[in-house]
matplotlib code that plots the C-alpha trace (Angstrom):
import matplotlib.pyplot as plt

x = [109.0, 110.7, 114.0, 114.6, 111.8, 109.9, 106.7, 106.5, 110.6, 111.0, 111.5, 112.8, 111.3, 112.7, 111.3, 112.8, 113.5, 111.4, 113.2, 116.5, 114.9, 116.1, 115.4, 116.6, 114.9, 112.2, 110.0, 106.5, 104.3, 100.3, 98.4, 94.6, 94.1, 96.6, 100.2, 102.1, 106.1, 107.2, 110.1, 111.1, 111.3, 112.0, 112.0, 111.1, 112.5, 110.7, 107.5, 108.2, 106.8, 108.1, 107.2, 106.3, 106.7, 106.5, 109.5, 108.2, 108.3, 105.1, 104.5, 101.8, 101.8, 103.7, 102.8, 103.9, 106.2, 103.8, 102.9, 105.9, 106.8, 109.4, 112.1, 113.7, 117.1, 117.2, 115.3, 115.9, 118.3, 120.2, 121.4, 120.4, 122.5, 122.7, 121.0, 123.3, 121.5, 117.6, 116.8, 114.7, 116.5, 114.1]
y = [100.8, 97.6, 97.3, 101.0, 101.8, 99.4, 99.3, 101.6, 102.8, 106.0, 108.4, 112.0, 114.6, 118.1, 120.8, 120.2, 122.5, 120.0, 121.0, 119.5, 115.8, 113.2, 109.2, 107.5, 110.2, 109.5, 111.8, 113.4, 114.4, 114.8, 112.3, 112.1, 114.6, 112.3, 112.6, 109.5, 108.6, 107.7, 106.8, 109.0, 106.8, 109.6, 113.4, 115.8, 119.5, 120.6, 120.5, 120.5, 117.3, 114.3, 110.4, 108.6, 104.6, 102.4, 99.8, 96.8, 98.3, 99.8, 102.5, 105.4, 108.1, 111.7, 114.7, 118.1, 119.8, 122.0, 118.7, 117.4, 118.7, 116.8, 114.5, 111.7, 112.7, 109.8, 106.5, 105.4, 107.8, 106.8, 109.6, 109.3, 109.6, 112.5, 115.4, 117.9, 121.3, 119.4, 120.4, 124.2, 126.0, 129.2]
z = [166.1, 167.0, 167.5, 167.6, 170.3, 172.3, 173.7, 177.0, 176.5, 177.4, 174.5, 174.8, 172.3, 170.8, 168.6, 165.7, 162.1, 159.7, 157.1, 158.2, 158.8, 157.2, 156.1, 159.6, 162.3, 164.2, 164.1, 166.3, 163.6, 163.4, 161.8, 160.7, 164.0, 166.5, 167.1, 166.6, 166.5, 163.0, 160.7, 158.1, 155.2, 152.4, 152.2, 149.5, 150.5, 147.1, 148.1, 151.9, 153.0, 154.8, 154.3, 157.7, 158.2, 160.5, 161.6, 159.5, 156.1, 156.0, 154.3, 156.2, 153.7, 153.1, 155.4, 155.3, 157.2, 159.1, 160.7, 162.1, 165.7, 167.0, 166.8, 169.3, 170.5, 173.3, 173.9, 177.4, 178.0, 175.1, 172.6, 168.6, 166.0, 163.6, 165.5, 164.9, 163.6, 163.7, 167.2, 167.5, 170.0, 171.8]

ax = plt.figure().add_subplot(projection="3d")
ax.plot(x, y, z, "-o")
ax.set_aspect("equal")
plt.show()
């Protein structure tokens, strides 16, 4: 996830509403049975599924919504951007 996360950073996760994610957020979502941080690289609200990538333009594949946890409001203490309404509150 170079240059938005770096190896061993210290990320802070939320419960999120998957259905308000967009291209841009980092995102904690379940993949092949482990959980991995991922780009959102496009988002189709029809069929209620998200497309994960990594940093370097790489492409990982679409998973649902049911499959995405979290998302990263701060890395190293650092706020980011555009959270309002994504986090799950109670």
């Amino acid at each position: 996830m170079v240059p938005l996360i770096r190896s061993r950073q210290q990320v802070s996760v939320a419960p999120v509403d998957p259905a308000k994610v967009e291209v841009g957020d980092i995102v904690l979502a379940r993949v092949a049975g482990t959980v991995y941080l991922h780009l959102v690289s496009s988002v189709d609200p029809r069929s209620g599924r998200v497309q994960i990538s990594n940093n370097r333009g790489r492409v990982n594949g679409w998973t649902t919504y049911a499959r995405v946890f979290g998302i990263c409001v701060a890395v190293e203490g650092n706020p980011r951007p555009r959270l309002d309404g994504k986090v799950r509150v109670g």
